[in-house]
C-alpha positions in Angstrom: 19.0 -8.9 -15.8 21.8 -7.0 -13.9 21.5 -6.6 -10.5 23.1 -4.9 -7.8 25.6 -6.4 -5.3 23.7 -5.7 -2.2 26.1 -5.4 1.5 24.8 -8.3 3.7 22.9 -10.7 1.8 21.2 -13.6 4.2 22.3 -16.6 2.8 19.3 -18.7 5.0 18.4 -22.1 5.6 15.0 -23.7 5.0 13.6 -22.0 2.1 10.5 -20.1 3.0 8.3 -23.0 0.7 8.7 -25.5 3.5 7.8 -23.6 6.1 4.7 -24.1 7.2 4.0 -21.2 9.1 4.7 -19.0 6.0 2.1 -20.7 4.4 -0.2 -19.9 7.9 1.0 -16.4 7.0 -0.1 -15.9 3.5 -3.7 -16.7 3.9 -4.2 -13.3 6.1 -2.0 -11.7 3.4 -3.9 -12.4 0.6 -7.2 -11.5 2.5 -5.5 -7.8 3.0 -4.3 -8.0 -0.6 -7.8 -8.0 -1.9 -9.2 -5.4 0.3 -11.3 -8.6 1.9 -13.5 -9.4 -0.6 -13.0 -10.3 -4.2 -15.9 -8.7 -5.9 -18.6 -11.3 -7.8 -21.0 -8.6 -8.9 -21.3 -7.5 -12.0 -22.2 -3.6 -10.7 -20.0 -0.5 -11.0 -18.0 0.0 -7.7 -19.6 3.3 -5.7 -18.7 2.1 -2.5 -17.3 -0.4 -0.3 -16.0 -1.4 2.9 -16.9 2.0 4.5 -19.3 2.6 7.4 -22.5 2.2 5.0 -21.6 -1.7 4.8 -20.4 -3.9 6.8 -20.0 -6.9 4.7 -21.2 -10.3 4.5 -21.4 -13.3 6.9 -18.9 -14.7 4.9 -16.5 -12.0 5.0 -17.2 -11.2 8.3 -16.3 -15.2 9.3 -13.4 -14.9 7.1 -11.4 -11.6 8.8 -12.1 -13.7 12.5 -10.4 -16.6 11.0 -7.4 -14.2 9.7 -7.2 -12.4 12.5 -7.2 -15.3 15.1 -4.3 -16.9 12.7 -2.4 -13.4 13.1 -2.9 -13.8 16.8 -1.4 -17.3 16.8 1.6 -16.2 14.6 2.2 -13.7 16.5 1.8 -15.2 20.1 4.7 -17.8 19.1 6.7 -14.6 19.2 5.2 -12.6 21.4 8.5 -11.5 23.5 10.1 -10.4 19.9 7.5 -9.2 18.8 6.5 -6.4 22.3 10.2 -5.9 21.9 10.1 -4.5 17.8 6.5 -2.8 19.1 9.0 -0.8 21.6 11.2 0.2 18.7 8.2 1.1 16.3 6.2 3.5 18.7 5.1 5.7 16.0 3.5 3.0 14.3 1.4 2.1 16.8 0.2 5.1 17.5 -1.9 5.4 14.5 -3.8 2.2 15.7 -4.4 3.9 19.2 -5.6 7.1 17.4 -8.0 4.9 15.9 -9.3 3.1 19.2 -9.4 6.4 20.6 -11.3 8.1 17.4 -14.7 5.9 18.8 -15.6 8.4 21.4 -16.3 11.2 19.0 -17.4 8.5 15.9 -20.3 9.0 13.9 -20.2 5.3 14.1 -18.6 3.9 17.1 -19.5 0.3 16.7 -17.7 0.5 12.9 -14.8 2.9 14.1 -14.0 -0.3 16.6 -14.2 -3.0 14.6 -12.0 -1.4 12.0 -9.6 0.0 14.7 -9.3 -3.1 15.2 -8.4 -4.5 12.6 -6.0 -1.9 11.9 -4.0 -2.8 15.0 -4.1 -6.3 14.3 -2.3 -5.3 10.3 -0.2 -3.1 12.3 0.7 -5.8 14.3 1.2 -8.6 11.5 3.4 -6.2 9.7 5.5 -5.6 12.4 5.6 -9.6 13.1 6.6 -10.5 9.1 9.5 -8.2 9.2 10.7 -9.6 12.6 10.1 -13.0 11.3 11.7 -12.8 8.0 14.4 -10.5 8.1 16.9 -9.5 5.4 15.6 -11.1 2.0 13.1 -13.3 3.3 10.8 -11.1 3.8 10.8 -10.6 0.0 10.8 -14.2 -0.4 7.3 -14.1 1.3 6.0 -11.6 -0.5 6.7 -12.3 -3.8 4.7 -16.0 -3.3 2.2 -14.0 -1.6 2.6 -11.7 -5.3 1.9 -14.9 -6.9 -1.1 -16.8 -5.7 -3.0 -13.5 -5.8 -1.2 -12.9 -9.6 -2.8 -16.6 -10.3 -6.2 -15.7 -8.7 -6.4 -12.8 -11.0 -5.4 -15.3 -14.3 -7.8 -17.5 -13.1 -11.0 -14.6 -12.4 -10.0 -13.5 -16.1 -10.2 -16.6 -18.1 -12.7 -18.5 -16.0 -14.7 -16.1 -14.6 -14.8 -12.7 -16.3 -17.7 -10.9 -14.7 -15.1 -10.8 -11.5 -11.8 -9.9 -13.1 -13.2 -7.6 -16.0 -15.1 -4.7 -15.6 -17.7 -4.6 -18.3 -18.1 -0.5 -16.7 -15.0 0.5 -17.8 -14.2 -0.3 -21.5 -13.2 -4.4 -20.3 -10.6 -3.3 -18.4 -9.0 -6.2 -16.2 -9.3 -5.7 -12.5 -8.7 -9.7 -11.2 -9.8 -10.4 -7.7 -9.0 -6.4 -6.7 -12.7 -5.5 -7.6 -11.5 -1.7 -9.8 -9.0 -1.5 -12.6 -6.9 1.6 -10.6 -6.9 -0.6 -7.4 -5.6 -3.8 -9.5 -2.7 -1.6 -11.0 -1.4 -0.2 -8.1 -1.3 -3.4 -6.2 0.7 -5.2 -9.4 3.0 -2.1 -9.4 3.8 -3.2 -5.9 4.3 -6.8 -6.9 6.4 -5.8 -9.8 8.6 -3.9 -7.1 8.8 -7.2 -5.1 9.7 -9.4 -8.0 12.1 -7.1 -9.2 13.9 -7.2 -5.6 13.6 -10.6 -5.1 16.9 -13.0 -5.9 15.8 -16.6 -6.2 18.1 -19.3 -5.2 16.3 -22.0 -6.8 14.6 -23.0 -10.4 10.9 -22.9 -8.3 11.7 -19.9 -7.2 13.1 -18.2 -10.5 9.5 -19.7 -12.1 7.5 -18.0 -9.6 9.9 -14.4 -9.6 9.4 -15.0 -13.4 5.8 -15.0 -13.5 4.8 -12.3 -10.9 7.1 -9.9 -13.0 5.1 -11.3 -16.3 1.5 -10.9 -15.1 2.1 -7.8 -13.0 3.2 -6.3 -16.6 0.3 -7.5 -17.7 -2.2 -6.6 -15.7 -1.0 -3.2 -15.6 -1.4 -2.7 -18.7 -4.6 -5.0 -19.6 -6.1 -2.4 -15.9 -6.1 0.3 -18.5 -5.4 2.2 -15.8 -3.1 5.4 -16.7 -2.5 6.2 -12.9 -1.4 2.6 -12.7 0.7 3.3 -15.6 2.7 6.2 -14.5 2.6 4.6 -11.0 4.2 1.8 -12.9 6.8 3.5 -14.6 8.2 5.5 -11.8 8.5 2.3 -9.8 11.1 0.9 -12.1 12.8 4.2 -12.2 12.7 4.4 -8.8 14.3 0.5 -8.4 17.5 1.1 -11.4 17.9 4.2 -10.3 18.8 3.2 -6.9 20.8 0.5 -8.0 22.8 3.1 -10.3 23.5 5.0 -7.2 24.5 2.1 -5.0 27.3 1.7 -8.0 28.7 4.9 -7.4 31.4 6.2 -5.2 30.0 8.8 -2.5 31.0 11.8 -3.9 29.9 11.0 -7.1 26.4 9.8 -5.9 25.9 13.2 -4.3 27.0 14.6 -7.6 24.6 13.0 -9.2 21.6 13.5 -7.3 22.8 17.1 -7.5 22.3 16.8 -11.5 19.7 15.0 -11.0 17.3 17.8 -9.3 17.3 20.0 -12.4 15.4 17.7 -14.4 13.1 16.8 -11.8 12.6 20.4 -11.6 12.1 21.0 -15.5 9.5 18.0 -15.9 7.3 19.7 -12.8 7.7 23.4 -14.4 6.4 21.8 -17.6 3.4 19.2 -16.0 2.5 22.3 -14.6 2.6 24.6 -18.1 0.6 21.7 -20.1 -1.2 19.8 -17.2 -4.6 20.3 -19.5 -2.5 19.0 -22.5 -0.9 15.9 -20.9 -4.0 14.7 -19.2 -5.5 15.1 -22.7 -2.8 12.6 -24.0 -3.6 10.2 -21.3 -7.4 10.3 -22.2 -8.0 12.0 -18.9 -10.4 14.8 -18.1 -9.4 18.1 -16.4 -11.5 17.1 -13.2 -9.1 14.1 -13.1 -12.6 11.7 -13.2 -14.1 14.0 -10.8 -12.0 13.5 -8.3 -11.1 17.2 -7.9 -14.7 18.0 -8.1 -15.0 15.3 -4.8 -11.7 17.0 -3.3 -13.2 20.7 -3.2 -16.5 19.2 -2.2 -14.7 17.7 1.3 -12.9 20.5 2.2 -16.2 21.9 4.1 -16.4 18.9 6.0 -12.7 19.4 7.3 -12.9 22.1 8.4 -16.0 21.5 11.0 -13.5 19.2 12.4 -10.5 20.0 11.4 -8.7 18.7 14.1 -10.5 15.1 15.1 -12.8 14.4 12.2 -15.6 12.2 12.2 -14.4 9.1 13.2 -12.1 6.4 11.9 -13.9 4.7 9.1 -16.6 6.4 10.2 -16.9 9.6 7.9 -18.5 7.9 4.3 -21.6 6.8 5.0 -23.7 7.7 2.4 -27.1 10.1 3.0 -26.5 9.7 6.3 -23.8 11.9 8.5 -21.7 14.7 7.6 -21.0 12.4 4.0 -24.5 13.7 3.1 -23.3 17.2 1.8 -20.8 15.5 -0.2 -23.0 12.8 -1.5 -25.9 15.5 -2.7 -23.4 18.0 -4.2 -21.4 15.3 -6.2 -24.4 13.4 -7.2 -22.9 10.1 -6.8 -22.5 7.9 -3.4 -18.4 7.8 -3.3 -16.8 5.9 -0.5 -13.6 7.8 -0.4 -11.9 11.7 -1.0 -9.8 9.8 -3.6 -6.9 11.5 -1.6 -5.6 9.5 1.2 -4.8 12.5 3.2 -8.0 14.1 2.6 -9.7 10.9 4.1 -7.3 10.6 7.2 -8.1 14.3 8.0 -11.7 13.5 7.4 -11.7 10.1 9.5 -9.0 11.3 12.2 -8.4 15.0 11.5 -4.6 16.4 12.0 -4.5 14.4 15.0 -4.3 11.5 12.8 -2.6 12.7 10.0 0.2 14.6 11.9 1.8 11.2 12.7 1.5 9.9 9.8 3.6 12.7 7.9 6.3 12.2 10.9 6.1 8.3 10.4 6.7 8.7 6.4 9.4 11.7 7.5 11.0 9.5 9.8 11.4 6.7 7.4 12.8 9.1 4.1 15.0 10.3 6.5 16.5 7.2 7.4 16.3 5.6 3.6 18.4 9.0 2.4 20.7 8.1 5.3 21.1 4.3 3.8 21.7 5.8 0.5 23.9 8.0 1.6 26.7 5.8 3.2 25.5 2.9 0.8 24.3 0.6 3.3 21.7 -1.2 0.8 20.6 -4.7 1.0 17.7 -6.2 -0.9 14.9 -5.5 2.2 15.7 -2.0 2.7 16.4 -1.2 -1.2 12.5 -1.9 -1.7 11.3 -0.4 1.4 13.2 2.8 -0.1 11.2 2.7 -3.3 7.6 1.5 -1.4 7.4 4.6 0.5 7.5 7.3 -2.4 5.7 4.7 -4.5 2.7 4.7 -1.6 3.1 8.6 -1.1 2.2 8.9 -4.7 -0.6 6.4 -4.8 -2.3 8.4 -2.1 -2.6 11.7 -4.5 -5.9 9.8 -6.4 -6.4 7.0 -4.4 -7.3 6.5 -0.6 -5.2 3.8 1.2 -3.4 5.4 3.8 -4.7 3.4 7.1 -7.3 1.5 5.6 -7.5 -2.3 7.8 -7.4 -4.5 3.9 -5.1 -2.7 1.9 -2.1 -3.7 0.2 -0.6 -0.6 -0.1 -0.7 0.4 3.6 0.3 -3.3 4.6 3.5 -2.7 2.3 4.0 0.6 3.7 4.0 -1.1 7.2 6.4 -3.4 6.5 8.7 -1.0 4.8 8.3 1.3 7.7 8.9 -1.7 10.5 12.6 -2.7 8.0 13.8 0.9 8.0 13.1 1.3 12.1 14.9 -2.2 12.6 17.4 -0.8 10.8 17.8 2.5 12.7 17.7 0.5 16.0 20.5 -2.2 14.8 22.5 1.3 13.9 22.2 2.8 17.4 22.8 -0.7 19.0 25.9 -0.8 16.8 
């Protein structure tokens, strides 16, 4: 496979699999990577880890232990770590928002212990990328890729009521508990793999079989978001390495040309959107999620400007989630619209920031494309962000506590502020 000769490679020392505090690490990942819970049941997924359920013992015991091992990471570096906190403000203020989001909560004692846990991800993300910069933090990831890639071979073959959804035609969902969620999260893993350049045979094996059983889960999910999520990740990933190959003015050139087909394909998803979700055995209501998107808007704008707390709004025949609930017929646990659910949870108070966080970062990324200052780290916290933006159109992960998505969005957000603070230091 060709790959692009990225400015600045990190030629490191110990490999990240004799490190014993990456290992330390990758437990709390994996707990974020399946949302917290890898599903057992054999019921179809209405709703989970909103304010109408708290979780289990277990679980419950489970995010102390991750979040006390996060602590302890993090404490070892704790004068790094305030320092990269200064430099990624904005971040942090999503986590504050949250805090603050418990004195107008419909449930205050969830909105905390959420809020929490958001600051604490916050926090971790912010710590990974300090303490793996350059390509190790890809390194990390893509082992982190792969134990949760061999959980999900291992909830297929050996136990199938968990990683396939008898609901939905025996689609394969692995330990992500629903078929969209499992796709998006191996779209991301694909990214990773396809960023990562092992030095070793071990780690060739395990870059080789993330990128297999990604591909394979993607398409085994069934999923047709996860699909087109899928495919525009890899176009996303060459295309930036075609541009990296380029000389400047030619690389403007071509992004130039490359707006008028952009432009044509939106003109005609437009003209035949009816048509093409046909072809992708899709329904005009998008599987009722625009029927659950006109059905919120209500609810927004009672509080359109603080919402109903953070993790507070869904929670079921009770609160403002009632109306929805009744008029849907069905007891969702998300908009299916990230944004919808921040201005829901939060209101613009919340989602304001994050547009200026994901601004902020685009900005910068067009800037590293621009004067071709790529490396490995940033090329793939260039293609996470649209990749997440996306994502958030039919899904809801935007500043959810145990979400991959977010987490990766994090970390690609804390890599492009490092690198706009190296630039200004420079």
């Amino acid at each position: 496979m060709a790959t692009v000769a990225y400015i600045g490679e990190e030629k490191w020392g110990a490999s990240i699999l004799t490190e014993v505090s990456s290992w330390l690490a990758i437990v709390p990942t994996i707990f974020i990577a399946v949302g917290g819970r890898i599903q057992t049941d054999t019921a179809p997924v209405a709703f989970r880890f909103t304010a109408m359920e708290e979780g289990s013992l277990g679980r419950q015991l489970t995010r102390l232990v991750c979040s006390f091992i996060i602590i302890l990471l993090i404490s070892k570096r704790i004068r790094e770590t305030l320092t990269a906190c200064r430099r990624s403000k904005l971040l942090l203020v999503l986590p504050v928002i949250a805090i603050a989001s418990v004195i107008w909560s419909q449930n205050p004692g969830h909105t905390l212990i959420d809020a929490l846990n958001l600051l604490i991800t916050t926090l971790f993300a912010i710590h990974l990328q300090l303490r793996y910069p350059s390509g190790r933090i890809i390194s990390f990831l893509n082992i982190a890729a792969f134990i949760a890639l061999l959980l999900c071979a291992g909830s297929v073959v050996a136990f199938p009521n968990v990683g396939i959804d008898a609901y939905q035609q025996g689609a394969w969902r692995g330990v992500f508990g629903q078929r969209n969620n499992c796709a998006a999260a191996c779209t991301l893993f694909l990214v990773v793999a396809l960023h990562t350049y092992p030095r070793g045979i071990i780690e060739k094996l395990i870059r080789s079989s993330v990128l297999l059983l990604s591909v394979l889960f993607i398409v085994m999910s069934g999923s047709r978001t996860g699909w087109l999520l899928a495919a525009i990740a890899v176009a996303l990933t060459y295309g930036l390495r075609f541009t990296a190959r380029i000389r400047s003015l030619d690389r403007i050139l071509f992004l130039l040309i490359l707006i008028v087909p952009v432009c044509l394909s939106a003109v005609l998803v437009g003209s035949y959107f009816n048509q093409i979700l046909s072809a992708l055995d899709k329904d005009p209501t998008l599987t009722q999620r625009t029927i659950i998107w006109a059905q919120v808007v209500p609810s927004i704008e009672k509080r359109p400007w603080l919402g109903y707390g953070y993790s507070a709004f869904w929670m079921g025949l009770n609160g403002e989630s009632m109306q929805t609930v009744l008029r849907t017929g069905w007891m969702e646990g998300q908009a299916q619209d990230g944004y919808l659910d921040i201005l829901l949870q939060v209101g613009l108070l919340g989602l304001i920031p994050v547009v200026l966080l994901f601004l902020r970062g685009l900005g910068r990324a067009a800037t590293l494309v621009r004067c071709n200052l790529l490396d490995a780290s940033r090329s793939l916290a260039i293609v996470l962000l649209p990749l997440i933006l996306l994502e958030n159109i039919g899904e809801s992960s935007l500043m959810l506590p145990l979400s991959l998505p977010w987490f990766f969005a994090l970390i690609a957000l804390a890599n492009l502020e490092s690198c706009r603070a190296h630039s200004e230091e420079v």
